[in-house]
C-alpha positions as CSV (number, residue, x, y, z in Angstrom):
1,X,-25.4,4.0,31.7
2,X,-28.4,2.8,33.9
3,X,-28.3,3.6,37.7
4,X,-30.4,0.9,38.5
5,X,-29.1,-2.9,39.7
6,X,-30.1,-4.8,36.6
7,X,-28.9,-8.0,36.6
8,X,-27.0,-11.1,38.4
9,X,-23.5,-11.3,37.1
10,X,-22.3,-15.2,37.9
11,X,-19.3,-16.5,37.4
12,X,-15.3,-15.9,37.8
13,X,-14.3,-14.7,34.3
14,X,-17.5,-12.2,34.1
15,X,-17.4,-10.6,37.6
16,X,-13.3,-10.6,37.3
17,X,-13.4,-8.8,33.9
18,X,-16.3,-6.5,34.6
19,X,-14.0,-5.0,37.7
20,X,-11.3,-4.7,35.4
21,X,-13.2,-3.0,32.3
22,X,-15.4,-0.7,35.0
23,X,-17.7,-0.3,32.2
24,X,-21.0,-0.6,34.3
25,X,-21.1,-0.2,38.1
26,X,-21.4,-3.9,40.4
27,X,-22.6,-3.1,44.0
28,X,-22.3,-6.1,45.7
29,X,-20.2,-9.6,45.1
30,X,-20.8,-11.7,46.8
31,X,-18.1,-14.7,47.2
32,X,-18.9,-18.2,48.5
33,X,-16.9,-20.1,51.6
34,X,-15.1,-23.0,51.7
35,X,-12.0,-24.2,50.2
36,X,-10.4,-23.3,47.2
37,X,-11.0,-19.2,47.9
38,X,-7.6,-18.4,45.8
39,X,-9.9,-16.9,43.2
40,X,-12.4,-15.6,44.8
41,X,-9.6,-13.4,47.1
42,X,-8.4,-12.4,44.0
43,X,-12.2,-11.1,43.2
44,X,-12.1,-9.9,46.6
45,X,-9.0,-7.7,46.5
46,X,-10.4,-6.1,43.2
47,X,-13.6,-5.1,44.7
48,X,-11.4,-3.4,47.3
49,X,-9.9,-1.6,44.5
50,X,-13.1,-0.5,42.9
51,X,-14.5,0.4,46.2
52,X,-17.5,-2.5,45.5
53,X,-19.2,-4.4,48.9
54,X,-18.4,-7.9,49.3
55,X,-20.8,-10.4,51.1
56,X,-19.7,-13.9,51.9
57,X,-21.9,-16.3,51.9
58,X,-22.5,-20.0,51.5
59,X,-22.4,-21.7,48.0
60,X,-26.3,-22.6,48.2
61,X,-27.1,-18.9,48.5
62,X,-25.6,-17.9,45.2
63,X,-26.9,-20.9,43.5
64,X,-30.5,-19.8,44.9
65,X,-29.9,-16.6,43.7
66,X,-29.4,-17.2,40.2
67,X,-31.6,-20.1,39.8
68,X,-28.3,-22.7,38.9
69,X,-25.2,-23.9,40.3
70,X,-23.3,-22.6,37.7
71,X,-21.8,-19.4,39.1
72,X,-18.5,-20.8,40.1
73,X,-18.8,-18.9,43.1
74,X,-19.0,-15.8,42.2
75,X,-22.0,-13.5,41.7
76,X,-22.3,-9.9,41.0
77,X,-25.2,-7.3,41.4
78,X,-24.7,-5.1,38.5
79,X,-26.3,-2.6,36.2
80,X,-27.8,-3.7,33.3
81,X,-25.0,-4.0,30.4
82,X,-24.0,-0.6,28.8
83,X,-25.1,-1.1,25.2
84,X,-23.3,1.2,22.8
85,X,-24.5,2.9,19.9
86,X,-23.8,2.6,15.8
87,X,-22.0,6.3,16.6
88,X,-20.0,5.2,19.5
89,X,-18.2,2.2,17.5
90,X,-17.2,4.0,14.5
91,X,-16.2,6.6,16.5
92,X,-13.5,4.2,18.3
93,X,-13.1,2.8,15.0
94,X,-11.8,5.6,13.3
95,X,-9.3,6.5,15.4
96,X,-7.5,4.2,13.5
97,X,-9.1,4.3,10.1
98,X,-6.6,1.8,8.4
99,X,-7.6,-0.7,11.0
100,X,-10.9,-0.1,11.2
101,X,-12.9,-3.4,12.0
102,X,-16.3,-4.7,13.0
103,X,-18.4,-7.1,13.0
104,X,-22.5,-7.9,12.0
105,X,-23.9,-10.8,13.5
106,X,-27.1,-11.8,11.5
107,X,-29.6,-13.0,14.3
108,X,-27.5,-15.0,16.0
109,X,-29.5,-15.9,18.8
110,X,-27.9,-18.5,20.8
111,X,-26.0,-16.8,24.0
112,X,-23.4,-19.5,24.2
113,X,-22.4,-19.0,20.0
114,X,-22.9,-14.7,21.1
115,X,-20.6,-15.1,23.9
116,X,-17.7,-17.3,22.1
117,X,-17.7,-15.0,18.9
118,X,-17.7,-12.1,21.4
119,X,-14.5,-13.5,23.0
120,X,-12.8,-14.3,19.7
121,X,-13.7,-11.2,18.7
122,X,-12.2,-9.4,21.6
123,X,-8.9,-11.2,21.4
124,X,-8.1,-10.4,17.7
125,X,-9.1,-6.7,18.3
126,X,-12.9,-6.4,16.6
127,X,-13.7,-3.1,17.6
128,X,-17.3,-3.4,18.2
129,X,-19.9,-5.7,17.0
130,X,-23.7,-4.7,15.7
131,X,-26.4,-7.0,15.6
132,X,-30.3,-6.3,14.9
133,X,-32.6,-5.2,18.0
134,X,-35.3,-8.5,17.4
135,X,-34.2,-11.8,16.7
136,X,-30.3,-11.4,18.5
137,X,-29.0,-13.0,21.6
138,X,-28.6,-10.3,24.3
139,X,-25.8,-9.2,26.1
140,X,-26.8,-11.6,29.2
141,X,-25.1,-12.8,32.0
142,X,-25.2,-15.9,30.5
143,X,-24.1,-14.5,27.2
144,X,-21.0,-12.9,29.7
145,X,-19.7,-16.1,31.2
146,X,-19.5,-18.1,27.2
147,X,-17.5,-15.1,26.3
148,X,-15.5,-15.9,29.5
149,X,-16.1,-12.1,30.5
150,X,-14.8,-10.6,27.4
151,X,-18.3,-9.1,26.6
152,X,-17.5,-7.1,29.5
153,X,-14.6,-5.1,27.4
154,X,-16.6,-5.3,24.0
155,X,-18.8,-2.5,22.5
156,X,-21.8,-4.1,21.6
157,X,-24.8,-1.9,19.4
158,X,-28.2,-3.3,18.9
159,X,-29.3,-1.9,15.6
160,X,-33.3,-1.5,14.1
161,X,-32.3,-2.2,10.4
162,X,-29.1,-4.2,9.5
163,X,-29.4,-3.5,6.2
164,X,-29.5,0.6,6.6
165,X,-26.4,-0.3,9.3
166,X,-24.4,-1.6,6.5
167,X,-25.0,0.8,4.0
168,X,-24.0,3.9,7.2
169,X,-20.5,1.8,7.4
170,X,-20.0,1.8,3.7
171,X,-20.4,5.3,3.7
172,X,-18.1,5.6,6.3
173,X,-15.5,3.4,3.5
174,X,-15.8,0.1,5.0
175,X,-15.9,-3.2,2.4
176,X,-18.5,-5.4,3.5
177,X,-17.6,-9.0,3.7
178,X,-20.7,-11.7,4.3
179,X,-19.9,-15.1,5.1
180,X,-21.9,-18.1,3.2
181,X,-21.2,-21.4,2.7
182,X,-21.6,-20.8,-1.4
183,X,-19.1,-17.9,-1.3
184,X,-17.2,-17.1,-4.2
185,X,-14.2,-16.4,-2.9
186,X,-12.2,-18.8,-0.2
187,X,-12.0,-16.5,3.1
188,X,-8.3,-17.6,2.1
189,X,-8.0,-16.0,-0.7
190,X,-10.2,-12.5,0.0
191,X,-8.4,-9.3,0.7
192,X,-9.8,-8.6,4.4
193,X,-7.1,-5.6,5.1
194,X,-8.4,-1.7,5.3
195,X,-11.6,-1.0,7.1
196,X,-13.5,-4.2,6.9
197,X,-17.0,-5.0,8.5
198,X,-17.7,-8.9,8.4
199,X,-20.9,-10.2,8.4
200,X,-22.3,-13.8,10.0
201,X,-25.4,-15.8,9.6
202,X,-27.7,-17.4,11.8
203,X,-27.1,-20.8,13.5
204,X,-29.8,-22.1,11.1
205,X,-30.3,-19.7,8.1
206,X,-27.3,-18.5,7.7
207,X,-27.2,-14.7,6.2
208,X,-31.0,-13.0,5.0
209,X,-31.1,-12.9,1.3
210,X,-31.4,-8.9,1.5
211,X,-28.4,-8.8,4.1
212,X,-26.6,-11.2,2.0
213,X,-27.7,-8.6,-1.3
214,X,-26.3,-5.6,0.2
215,X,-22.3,-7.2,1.1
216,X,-19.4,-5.9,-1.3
217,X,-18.8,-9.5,-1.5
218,X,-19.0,-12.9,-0.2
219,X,-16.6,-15.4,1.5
220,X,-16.5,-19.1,2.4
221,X,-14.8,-21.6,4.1
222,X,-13.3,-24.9,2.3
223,X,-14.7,-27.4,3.5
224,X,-13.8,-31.4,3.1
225,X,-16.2,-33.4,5.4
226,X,-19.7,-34.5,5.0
227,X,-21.3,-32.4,7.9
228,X,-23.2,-29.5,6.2
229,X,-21.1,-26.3,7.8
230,X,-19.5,-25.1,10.6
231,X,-21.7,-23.6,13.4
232,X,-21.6,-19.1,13.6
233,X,-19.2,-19.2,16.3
234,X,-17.0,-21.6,14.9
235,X,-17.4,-20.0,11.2
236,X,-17.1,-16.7,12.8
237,X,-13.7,-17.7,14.5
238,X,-11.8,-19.1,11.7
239,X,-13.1,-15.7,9.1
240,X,-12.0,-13.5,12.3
241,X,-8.5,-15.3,12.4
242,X,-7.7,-15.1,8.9
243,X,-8.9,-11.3,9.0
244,X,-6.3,-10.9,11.9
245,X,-3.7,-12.6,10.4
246,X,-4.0,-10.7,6.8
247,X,-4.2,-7.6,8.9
248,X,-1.0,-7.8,11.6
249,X,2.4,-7.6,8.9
250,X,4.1,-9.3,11.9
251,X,1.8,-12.5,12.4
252,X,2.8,-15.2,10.3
């Protein structure tokens, strides 16, 4: 992890959960006046906690510090995001080799469809998530506050060759499962227990015929209106779901 201050975290649900996961150091918050301060005490006590400076300051200074209004009060010097590597996911993975489960995003490059897979990913327990080095969305502070601060808890690995990723993880006994709208099986109907690694397209593309060649097997989602497919983080949320669901005995 990088001693440097690499970034502006803004917003709430970013600063909030980056206090609570402690993956990479903040130095200052810094927390606007005014009314309404309910959360931002809340923000306040955890930097107390963490033993993090707090600044406050008015709500014009944060918005010229990161260029936008949208901070919701709340802005964080941080270090850069701690990526992980391939090694460090399977590793967490395998401690509990029946449940092992990740997740390939195919250049998905918008941060706001990065950050809501990220946070449905989080909350049904995706143990990391690997996405190619060129042509991804990075793990932004942008990218932070869509996930509503659950990239903050998530391992995230930036990979030079997808392909040679997938082929590490089937060694490793995962099934690869890619999602495409001409899947032969309904995402319904596939077996998504044991250790599983999903893999979703691009906004516009959808998977790369050699990623696509190199999956176990392909899934897809019914589909009954006109409009041509769900976008990757809605797609990506109903396949993570049903993957959840098939894999908890107790959900019903």
């Amino acid at each position: 992890m990088s001693g440097n201050v690499g970034t502006l975290l803004y917003g709430y649900h970013p600063v909030r959960e980056a206090l609570y996961a402690r993956r990479r150091r903040l130095h200052t918050v810094y927390l606007a006046k005014g009314k309404g301060e309910a959360r931002r005490q809340e923000i306040a006590g955890l930097c107390q906690q963490a033993k993090v400076d707090v600044q406050w300051v008015e709500p014009r200074q944060l918005t010229d510090m990161v260029g936008h209004p949208q901070h919701q009060d709340v802005v964080a010097k941080a270090e850069v995001y701690p990526v992980s590597s391939l090694e460090e996911i399977l590793a967490a993975a395998g401690a509990q080799p029946n449940a092992a489960w990740v997740l390939l995003l195919d250049q998905v490059v918008d941060p706001q469809n990065f950050g809501a897979i990220v946070r449905t990913a989080h909350c049904a327990g995706v143990q990391g998530i690997m996405l190619p080095k060129d042509h991804s969305a990075p793990p932004s502070p942008a990218a932070s506050k869509a996930s509503a601060g659950a990239l903050e808890h998530m391992h995230i690995a930036y990979e030079t060759n997808l392909v040679n990723t997938m082929k590490i993880l089937k060694d490793h006994g995962y099934w690869i499962a890619g999602s495409d709208r001409e899947g032969a099986q309904s995402v319904f109907e596939a077996n998504l227990k044991g250790p599983l690694a999903l893999v979703i397209g691009s906004e516009e593309k959808g998977l790369r015929p050699l990623v696509k060649k190199h999956c176990d097997f392909m899934i897809s989602i019914p589909q009954v209106g006109s409009v041509g497919s769900l976008n990757a983080s809605a797609a990506a949320a109903v396949i993570i779901y049903e993957a959840f669901r098939q894999r908890n005995d107790k959900i019903r």
